[in-house]
PDB file with SEQRES, HELIX, SHEET and CRYST1 records, atoms N, CA, C and O in Angstrom:
SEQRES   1 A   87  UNK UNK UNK UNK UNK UNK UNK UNK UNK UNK UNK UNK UNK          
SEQRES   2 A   87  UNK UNK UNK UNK UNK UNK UNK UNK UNK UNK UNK UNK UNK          
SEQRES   3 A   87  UNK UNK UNK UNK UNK UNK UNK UNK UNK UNK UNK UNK UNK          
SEQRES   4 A   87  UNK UNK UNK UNK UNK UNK UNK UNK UNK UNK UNK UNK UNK          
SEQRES   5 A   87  UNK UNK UNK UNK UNK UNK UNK UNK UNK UNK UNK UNK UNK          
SEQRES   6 A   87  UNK UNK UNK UNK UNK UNK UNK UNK UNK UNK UNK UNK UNK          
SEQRES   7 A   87  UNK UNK UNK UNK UNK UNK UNK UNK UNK                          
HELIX    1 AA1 UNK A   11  UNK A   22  1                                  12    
HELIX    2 AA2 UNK A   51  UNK A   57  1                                   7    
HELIX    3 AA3 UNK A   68  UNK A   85  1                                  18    
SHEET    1 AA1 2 UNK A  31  UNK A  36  0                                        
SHEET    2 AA1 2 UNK A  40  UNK A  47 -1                                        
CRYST1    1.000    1.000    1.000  90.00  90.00  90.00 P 1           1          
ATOM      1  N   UNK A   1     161.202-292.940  -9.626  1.00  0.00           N  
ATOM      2  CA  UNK A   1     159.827-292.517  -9.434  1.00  0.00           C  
ATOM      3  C   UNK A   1     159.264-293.012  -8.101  1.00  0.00           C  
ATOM      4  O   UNK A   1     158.342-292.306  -7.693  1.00  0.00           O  
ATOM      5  N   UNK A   2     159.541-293.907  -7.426  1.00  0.00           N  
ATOM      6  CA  UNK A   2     159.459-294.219  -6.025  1.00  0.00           C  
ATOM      7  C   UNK A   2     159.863-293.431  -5.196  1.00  0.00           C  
ATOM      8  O   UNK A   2     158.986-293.239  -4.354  1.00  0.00           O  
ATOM      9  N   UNK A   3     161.223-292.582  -4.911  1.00  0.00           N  
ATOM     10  CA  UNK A   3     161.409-291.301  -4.334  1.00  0.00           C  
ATOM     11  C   UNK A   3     160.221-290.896  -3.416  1.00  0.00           C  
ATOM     12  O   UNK A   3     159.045-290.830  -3.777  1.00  0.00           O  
ATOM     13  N   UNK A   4     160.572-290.709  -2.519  1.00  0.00           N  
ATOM     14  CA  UNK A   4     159.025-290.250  -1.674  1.00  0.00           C  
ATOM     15  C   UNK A   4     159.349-288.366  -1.266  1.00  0.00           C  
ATOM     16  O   UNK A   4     158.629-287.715  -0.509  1.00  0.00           O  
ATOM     17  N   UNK A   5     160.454-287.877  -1.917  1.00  0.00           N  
ATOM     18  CA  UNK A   5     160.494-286.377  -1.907  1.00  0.00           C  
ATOM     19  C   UNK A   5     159.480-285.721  -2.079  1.00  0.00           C  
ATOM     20  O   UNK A   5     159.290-284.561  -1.715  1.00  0.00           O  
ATOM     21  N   UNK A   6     158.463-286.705  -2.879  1.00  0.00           N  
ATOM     22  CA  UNK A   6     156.853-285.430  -3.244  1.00  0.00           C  
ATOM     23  C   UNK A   6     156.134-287.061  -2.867  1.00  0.00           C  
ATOM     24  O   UNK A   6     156.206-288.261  -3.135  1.00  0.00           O  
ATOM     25  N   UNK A   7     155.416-286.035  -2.042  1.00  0.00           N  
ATOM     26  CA  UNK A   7     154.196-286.709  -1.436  1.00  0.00           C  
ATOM     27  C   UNK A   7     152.858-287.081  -2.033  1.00  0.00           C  
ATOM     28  O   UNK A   7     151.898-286.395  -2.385  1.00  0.00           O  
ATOM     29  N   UNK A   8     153.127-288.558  -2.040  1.00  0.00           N  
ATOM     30  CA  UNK A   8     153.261-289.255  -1.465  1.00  0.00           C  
ATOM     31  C   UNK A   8     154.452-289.750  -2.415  1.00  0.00           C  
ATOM     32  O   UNK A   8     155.388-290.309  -1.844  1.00  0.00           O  
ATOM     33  N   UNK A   9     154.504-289.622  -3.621  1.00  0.00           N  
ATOM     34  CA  UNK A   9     155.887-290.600  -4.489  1.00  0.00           C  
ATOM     35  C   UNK A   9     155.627-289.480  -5.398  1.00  0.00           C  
ATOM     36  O   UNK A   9     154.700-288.674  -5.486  1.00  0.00           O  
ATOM     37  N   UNK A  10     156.783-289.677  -6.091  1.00  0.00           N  
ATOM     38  CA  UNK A  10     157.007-289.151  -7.735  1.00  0.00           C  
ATOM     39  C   UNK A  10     155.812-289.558  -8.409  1.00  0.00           C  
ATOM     40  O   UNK A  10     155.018-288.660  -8.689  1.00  0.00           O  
ATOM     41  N   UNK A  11     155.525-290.750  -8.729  1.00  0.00           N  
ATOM     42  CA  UNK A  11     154.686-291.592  -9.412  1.00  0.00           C  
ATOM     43  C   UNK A  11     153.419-291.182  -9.102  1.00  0.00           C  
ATOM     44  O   UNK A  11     152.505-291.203  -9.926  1.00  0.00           O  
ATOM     45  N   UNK A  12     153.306-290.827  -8.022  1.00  0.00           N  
ATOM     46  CA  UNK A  12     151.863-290.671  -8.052  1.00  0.00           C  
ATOM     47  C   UNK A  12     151.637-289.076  -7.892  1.00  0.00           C  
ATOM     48  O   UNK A  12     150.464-288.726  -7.765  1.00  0.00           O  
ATOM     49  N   UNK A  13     152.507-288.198  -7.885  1.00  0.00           N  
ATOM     50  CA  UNK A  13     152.590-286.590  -8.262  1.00  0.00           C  
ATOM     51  C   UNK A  13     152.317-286.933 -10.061  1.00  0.00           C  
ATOM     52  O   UNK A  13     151.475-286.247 -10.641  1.00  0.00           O  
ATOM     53  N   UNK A  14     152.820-287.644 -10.568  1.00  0.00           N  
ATOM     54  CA  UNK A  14     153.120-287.755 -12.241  1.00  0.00           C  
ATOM     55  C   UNK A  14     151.650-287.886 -12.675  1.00  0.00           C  
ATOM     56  O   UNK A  14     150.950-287.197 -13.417  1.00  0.00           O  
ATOM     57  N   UNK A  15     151.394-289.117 -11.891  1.00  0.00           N  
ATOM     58  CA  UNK A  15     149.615-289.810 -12.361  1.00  0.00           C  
ATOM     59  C   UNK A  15     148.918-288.622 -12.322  1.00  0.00           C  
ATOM     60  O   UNK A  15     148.167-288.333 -13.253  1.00  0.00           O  
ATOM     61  N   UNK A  16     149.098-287.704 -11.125  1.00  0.00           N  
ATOM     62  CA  UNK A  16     147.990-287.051 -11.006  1.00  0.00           C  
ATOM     63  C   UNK A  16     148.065-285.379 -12.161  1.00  0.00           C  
ATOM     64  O   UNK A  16     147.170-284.810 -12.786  1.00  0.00           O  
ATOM     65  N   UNK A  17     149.270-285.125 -12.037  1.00  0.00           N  
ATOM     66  CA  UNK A  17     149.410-284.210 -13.387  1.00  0.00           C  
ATOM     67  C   UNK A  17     148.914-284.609 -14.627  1.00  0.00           C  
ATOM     68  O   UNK A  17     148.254-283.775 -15.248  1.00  0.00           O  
ATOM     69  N   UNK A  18     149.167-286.154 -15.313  1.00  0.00           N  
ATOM     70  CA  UNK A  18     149.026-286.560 -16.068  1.00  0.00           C  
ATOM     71  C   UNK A  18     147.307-286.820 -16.547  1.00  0.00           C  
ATOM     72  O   UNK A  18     146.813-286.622 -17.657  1.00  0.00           O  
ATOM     73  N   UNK A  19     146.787-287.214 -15.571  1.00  0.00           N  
ATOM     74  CA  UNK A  19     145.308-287.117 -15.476  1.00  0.00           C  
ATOM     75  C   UNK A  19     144.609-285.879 -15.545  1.00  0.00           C  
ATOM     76  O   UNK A  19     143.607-285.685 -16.235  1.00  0.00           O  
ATOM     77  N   UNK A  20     145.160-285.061 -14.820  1.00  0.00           N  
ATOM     78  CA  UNK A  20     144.601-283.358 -14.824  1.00  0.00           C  
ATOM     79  C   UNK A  20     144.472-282.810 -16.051  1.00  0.00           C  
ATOM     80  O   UNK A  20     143.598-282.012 -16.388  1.00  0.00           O  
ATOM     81  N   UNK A  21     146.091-283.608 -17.290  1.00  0.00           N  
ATOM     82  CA  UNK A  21     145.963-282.606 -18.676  1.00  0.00           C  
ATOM     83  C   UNK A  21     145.080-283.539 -19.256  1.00  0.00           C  
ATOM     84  O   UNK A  21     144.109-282.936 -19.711  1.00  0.00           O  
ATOM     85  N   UNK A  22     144.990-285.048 -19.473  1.00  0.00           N  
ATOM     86  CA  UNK A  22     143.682-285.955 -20.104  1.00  0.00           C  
ATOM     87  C   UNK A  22     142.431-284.730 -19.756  1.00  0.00           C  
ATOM     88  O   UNK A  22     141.973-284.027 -20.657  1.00  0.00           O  
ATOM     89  N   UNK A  23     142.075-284.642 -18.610  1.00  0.00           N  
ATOM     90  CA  UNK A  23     140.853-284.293 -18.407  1.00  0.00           C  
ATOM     91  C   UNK A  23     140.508-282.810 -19.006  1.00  0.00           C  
ATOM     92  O   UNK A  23     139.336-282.436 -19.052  1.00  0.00           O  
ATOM     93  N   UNK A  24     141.403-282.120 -19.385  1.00  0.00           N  
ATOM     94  CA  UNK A  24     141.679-281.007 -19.575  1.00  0.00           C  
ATOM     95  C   UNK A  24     141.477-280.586 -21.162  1.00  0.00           C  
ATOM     96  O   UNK A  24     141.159-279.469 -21.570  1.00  0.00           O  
ATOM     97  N   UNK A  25     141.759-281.833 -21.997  1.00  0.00           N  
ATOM     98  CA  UNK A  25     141.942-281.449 -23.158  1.00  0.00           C  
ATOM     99  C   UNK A  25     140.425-281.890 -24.076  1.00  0.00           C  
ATOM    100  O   UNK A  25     139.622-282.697 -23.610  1.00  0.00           O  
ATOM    101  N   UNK A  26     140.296-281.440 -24.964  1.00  0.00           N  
ATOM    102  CA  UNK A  26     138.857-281.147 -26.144  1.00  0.00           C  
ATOM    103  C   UNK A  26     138.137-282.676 -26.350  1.00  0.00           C  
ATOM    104  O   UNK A  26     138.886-282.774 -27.322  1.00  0.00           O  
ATOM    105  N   UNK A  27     137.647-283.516 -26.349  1.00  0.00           N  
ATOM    106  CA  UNK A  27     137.191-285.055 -26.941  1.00  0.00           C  
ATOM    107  C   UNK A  27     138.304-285.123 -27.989  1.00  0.00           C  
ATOM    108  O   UNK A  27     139.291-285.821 -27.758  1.00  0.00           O  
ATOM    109  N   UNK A  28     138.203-284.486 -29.041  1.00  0.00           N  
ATOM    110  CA  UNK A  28     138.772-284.873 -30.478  1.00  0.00           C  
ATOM    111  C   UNK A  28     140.417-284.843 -30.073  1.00  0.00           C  
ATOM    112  O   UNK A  28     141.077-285.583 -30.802  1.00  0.00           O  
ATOM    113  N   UNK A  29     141.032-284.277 -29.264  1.00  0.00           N  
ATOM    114  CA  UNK A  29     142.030-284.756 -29.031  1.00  0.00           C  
ATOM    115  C   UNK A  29     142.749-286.098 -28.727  1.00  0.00           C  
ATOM    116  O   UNK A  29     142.269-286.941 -27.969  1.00  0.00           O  
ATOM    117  N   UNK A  30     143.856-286.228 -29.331  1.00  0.00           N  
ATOM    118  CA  UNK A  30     144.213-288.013 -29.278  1.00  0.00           C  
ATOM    119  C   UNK A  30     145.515-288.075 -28.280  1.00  0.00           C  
ATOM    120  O   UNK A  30     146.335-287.158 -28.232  1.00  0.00           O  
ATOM    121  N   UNK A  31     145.578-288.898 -27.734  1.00  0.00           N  
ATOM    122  CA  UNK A  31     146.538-288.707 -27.121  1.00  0.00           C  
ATOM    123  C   UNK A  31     147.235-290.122 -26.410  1.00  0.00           C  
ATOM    124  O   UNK A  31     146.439-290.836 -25.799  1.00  0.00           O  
ATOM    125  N   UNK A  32     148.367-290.467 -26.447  1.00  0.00           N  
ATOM    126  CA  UNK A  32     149.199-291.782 -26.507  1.00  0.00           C  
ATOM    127  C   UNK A  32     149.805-291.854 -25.271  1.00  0.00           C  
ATOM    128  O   UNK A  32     149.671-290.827 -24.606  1.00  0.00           O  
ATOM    129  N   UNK A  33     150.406-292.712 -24.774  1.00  0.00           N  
ATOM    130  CA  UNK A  33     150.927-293.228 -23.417  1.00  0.00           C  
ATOM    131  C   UNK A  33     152.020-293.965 -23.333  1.00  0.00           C  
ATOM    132  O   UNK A  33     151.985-295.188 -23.199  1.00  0.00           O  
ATOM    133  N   UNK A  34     153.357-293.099 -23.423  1.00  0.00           N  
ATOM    134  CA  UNK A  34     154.654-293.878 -23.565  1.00  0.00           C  
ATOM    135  C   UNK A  34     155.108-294.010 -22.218  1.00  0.00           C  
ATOM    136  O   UNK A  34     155.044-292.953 -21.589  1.00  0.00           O  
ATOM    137  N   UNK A  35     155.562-295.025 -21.567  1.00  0.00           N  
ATOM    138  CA  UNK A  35     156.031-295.430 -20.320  1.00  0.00           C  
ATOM    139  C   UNK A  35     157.577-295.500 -20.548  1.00  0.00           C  
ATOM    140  O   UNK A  35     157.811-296.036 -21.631  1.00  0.00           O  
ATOM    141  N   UNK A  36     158.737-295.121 -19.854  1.00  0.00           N  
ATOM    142  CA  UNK A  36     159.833-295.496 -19.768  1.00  0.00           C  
ATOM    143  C   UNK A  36     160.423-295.634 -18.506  1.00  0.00           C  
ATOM    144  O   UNK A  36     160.394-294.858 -17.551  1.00  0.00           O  
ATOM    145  N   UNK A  37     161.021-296.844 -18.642  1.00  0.00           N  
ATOM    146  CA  UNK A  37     162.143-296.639 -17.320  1.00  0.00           C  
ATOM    147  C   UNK A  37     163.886-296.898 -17.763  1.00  0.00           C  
ATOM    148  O   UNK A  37     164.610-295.917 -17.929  1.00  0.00           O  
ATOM    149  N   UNK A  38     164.322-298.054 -17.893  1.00  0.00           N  
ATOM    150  CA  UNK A  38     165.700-298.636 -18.513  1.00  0.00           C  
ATOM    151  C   UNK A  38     165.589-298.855 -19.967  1.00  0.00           C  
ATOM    152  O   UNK A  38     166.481-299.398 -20.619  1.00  0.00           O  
ATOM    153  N   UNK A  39     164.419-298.401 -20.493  1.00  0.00           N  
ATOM    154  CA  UNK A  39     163.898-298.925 -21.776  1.00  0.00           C  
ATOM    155  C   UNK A  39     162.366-297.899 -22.026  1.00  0.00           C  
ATOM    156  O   UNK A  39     161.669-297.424 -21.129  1.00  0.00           O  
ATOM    157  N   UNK A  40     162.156-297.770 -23.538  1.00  0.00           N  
ATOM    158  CA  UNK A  40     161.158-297.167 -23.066  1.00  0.00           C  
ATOM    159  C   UNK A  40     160.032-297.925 -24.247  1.00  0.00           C  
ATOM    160  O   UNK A  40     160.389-298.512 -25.268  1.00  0.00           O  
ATOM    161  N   UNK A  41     158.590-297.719 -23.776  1.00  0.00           N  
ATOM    162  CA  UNK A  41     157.741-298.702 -24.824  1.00  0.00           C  
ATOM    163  C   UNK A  41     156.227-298.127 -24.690  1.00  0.00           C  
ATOM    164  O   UNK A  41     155.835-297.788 -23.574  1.00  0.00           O  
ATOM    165  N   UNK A  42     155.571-298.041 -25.558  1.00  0.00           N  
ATOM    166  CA  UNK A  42     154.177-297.670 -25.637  1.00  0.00           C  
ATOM    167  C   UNK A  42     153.459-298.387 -24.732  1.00  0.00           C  
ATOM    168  O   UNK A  42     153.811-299.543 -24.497  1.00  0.00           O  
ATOM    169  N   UNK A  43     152.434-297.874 -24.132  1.00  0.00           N  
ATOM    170  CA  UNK A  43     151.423-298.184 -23.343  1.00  0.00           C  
ATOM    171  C   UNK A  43     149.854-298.079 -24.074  1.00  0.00           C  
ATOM    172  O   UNK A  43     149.117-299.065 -24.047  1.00  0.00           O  
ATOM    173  N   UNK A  44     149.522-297.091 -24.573  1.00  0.00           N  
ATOM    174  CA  UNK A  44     148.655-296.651 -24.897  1.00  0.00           C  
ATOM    175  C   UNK A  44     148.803-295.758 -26.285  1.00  0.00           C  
ATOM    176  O   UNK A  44     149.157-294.580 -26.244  1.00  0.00           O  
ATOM    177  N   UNK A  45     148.476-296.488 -27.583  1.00  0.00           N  
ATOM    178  CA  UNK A  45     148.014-296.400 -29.005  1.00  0.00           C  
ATOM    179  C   UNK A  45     147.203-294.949 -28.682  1.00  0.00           C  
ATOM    180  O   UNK A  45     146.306-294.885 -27.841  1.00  0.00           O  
ATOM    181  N   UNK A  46     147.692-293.716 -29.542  1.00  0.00           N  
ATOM    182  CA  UNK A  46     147.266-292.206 -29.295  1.00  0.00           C  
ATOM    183  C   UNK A  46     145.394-292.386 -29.998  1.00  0.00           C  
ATOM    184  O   UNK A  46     145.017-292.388 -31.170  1.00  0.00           O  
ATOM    185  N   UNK A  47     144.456-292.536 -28.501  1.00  0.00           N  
ATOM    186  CA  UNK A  47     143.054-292.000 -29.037  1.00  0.00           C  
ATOM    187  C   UNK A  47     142.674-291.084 -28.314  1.00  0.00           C  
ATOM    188  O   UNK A  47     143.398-290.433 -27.562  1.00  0.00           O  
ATOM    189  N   UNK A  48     141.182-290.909 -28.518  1.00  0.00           N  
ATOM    190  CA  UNK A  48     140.947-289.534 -27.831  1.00  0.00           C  
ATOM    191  C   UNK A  48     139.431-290.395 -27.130  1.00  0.00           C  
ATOM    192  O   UNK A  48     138.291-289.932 -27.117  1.00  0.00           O  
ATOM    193  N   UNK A  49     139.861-291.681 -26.621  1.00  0.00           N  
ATOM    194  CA  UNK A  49     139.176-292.506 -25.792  1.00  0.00           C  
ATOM    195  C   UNK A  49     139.584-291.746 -24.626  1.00  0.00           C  
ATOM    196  O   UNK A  49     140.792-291.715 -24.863  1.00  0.00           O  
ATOM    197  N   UNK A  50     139.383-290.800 -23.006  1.00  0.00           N  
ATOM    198  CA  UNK A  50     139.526-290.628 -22.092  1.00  0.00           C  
ATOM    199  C   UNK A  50     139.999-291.643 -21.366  1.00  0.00           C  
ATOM    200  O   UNK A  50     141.139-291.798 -20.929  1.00  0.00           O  
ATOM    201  N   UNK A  51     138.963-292.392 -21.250  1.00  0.00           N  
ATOM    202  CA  UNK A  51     138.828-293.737 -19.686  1.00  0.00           C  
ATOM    203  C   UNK A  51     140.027-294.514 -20.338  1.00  0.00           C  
ATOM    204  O   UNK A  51     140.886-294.630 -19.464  1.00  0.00           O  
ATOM    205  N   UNK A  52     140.368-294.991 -21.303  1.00  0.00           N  
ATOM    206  CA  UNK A  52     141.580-295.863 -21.722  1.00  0.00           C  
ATOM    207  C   UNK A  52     142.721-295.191 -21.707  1.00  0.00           C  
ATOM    208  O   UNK A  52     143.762-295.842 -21.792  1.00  0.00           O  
ATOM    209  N   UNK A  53     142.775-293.778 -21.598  1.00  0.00           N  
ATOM    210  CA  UNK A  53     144.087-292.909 -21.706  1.00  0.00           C  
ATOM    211  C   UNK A  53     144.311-293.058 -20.166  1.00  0.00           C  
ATOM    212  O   UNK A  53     145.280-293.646 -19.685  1.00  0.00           O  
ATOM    213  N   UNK A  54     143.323-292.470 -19.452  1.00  0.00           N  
ATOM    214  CA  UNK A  54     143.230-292.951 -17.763  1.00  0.00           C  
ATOM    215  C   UNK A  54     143.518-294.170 -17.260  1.00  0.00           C  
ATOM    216  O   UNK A  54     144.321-294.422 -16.362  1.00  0.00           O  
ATOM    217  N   UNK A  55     142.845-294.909 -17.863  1.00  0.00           N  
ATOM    218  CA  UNK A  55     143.135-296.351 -17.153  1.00  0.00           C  
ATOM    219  C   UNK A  55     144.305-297.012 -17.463  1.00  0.00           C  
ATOM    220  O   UNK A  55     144.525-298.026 -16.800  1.00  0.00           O  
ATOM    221  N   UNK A  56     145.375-296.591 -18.578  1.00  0.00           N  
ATOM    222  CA  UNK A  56     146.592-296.810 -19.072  1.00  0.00           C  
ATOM    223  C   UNK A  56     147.531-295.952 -18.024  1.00  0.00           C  
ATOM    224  O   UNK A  56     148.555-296.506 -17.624  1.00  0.00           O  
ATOM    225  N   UNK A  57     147.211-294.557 -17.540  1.00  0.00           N  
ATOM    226  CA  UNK A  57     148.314-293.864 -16.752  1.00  0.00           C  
ATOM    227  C   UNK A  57     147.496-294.828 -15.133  1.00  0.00           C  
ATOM    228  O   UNK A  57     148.296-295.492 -14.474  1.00  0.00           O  
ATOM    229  N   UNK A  58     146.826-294.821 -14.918  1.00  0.00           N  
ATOM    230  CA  UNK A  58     146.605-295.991 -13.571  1.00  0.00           C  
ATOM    231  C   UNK A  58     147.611-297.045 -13.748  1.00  0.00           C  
ATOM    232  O   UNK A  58     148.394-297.210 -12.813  1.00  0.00           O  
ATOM    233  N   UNK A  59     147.668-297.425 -14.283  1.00  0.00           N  
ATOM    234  CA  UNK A  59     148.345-298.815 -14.521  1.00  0.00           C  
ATOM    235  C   UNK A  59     149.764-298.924 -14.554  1.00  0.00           C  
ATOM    236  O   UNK A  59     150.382-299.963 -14.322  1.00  0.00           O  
ATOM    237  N   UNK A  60     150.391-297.539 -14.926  1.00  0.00           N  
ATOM    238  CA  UNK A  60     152.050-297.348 -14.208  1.00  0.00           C  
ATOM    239  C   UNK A  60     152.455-297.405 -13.066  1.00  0.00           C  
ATOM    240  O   UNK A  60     152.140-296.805 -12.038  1.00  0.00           O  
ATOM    241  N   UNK A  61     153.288-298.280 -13.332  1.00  0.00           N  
ATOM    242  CA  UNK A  61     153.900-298.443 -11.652  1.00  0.00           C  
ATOM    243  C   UNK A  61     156.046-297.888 -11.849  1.00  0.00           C  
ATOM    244  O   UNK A  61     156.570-297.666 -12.941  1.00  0.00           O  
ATOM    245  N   UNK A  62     156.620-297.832 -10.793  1.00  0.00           N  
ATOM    246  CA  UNK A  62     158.217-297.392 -11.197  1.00  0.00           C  
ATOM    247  C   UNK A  62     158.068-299.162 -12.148  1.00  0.00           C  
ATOM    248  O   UNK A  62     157.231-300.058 -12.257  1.00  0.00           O  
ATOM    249  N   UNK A  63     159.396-298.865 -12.625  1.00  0.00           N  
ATOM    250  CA  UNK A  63     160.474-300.363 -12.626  1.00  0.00           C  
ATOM    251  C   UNK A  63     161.597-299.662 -12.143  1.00  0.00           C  
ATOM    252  O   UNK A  63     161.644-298.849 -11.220  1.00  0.00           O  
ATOM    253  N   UNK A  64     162.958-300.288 -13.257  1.00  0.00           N  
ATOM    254  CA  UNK A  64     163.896-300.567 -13.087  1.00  0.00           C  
ATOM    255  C   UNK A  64     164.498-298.839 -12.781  1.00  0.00           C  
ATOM    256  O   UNK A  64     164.533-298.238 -11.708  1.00  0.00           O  
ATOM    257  N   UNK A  65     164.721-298.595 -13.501  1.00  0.00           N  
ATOM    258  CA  UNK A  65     165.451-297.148 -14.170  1.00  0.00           C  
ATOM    259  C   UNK A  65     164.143-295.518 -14.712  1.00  0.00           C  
ATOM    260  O   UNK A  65     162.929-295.320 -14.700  1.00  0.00           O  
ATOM    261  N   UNK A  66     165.528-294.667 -15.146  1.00  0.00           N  
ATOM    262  CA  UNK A  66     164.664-293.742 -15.496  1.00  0.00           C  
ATOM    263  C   UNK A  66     165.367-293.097 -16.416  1.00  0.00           C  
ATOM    264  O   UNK A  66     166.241-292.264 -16.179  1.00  0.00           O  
ATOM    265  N   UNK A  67     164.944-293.526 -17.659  1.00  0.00           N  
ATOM    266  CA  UNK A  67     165.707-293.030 -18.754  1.00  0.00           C  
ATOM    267  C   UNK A  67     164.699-292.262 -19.589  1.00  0.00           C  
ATOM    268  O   UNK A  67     164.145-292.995 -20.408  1.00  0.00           O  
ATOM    269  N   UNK A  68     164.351-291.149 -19.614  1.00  0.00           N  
ATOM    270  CA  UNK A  68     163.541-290.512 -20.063  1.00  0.00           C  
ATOM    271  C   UNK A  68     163.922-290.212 -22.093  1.00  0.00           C  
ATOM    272  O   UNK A  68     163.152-289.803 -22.961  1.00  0.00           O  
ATOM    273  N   UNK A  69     165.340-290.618 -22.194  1.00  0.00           N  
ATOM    274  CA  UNK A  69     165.445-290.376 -23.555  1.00  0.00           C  
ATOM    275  C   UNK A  69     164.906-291.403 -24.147  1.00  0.00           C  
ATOM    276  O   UNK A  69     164.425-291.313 -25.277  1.00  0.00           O  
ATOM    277  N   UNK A  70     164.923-292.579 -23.406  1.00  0.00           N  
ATOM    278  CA  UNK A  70     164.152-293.769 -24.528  1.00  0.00           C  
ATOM    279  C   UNK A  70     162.543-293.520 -24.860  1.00  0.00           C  
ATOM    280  O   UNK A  70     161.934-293.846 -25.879  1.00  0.00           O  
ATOM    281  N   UNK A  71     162.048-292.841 -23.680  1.00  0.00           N  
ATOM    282  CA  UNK A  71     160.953-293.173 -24.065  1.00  0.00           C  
ATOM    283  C   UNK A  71     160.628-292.135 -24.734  1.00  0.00           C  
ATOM    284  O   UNK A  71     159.472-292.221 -25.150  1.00  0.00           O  
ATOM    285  N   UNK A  72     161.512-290.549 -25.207  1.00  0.00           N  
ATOM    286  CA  UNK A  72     161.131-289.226 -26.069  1.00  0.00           C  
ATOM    287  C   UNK A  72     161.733-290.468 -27.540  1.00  0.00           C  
ATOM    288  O   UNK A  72     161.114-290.641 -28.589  1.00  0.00           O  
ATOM    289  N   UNK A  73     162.776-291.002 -27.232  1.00  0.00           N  
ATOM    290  CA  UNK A  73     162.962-292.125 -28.188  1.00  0.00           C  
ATOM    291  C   UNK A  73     161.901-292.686 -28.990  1.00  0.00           C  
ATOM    292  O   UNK A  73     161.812-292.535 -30.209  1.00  0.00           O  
ATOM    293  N   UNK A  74     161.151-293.296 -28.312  1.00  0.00           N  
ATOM    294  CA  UNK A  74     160.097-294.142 -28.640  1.00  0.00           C  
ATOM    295  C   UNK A  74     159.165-293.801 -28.985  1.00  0.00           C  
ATOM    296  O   UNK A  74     158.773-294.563 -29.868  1.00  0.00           O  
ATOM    297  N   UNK A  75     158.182-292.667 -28.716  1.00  0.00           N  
ATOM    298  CA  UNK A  75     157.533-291.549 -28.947  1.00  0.00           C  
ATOM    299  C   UNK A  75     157.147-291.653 -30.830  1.00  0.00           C  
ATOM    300  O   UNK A  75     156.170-292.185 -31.358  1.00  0.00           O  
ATOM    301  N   UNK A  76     158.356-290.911 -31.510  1.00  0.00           N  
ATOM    302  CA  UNK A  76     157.717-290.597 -32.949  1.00  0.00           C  
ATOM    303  C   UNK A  76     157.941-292.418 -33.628  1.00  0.00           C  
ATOM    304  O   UNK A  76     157.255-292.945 -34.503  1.00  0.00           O  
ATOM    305  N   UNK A  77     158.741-292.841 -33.108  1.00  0.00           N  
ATOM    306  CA  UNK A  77     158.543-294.508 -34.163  1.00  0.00           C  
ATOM    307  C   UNK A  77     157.218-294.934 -33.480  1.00  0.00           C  
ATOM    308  O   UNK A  77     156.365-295.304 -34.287  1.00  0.00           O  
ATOM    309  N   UNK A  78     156.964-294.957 -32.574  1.00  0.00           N  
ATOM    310  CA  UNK A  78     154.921-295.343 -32.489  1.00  0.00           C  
ATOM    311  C   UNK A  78     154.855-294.807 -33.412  1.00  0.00           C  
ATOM    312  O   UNK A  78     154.940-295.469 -34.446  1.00  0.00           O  
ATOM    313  N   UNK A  79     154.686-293.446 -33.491  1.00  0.00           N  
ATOM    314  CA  UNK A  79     154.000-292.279 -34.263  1.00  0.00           C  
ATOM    315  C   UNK A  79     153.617-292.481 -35.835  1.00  0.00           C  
ATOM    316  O   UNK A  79     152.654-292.309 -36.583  1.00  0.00           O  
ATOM    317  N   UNK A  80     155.369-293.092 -35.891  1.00  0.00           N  
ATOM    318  CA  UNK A  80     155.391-293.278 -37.654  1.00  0.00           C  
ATOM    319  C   UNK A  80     154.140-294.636 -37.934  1.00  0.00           C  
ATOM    320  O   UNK A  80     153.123-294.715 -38.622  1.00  0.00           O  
ATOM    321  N   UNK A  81     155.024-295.784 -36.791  1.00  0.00           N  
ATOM    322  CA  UNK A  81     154.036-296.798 -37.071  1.00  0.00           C  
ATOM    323  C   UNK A  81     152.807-296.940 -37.229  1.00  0.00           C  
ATOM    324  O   UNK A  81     152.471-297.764 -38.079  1.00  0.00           O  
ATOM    325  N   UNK A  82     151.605-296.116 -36.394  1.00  0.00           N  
ATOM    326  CA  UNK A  82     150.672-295.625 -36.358  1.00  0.00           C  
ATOM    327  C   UNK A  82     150.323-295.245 -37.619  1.00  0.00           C  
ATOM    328  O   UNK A  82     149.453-295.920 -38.170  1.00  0.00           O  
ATOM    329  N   UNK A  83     150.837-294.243 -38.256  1.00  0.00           N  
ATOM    330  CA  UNK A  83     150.550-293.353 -39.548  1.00  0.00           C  
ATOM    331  C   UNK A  83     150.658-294.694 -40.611  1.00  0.00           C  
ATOM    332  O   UNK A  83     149.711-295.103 -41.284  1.00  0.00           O  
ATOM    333  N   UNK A  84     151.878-295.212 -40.604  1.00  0.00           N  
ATOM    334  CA  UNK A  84     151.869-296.503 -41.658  1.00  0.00           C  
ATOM    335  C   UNK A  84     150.907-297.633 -41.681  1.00  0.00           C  
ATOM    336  O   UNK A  84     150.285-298.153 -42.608  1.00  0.00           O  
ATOM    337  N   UNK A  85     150.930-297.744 -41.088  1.00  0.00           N  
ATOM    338  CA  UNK A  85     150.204-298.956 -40.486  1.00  0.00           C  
ATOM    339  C   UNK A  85     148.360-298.774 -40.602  1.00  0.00           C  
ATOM    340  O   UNK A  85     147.632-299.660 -41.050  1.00  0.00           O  
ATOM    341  N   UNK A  86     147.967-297.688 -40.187  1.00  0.00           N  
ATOM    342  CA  UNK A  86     146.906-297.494 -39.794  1.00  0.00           C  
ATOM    343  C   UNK A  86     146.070-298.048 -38.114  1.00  0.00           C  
ATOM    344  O   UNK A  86     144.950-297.670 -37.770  1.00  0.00           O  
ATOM    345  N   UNK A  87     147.091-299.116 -37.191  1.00  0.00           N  
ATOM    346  CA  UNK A  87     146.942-299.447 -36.409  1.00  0.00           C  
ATOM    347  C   UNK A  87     145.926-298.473 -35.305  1.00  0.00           C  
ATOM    348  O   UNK A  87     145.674-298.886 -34.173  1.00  0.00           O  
TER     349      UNK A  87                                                      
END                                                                             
């Protein structure tokens, strides 16, 4: 995601897509923030808080790797946990 092929980085082509669909979608929509790189791990618990969905994709930076299956991985076990849990 450092790659500077898209200007100015990957990462910050991503942020800004990623922000465009937040802003895009209804209030009552919820929506969660899985980060992956060599590993993948929740960022952001799915609400339909805006500024915390935003201020969670601000807050990505690259790491290590880019393993995009961990974090489609990681994705529905939040999901379940969430539902169980009530978290």
């Amino acid at each position: 995601m450092a790659a500077n092929d898209m200007l100015p980085t990957r990462m910050a082509a991503a942020k800004v897509a990623a922000r465009d669909f937040v802003q895009h979608q209804p209030p009552s929509v919820q929506i969660g923030i899985v980060a992956f790189s060599d590993s993948g791990f929740s960022v952001q618990p799915p609400t339909n808080d805006q500024d915390a969905i935003l201020a969670a994709i601000n807050r990505l930076t690259p790491q290590r790797g880019t393993s995009l299956a961990n974090g489609i991985l990681v994705s529905p076990e939040y999901d379940r946990h969430e539902r169980a849990t009530g978290d």
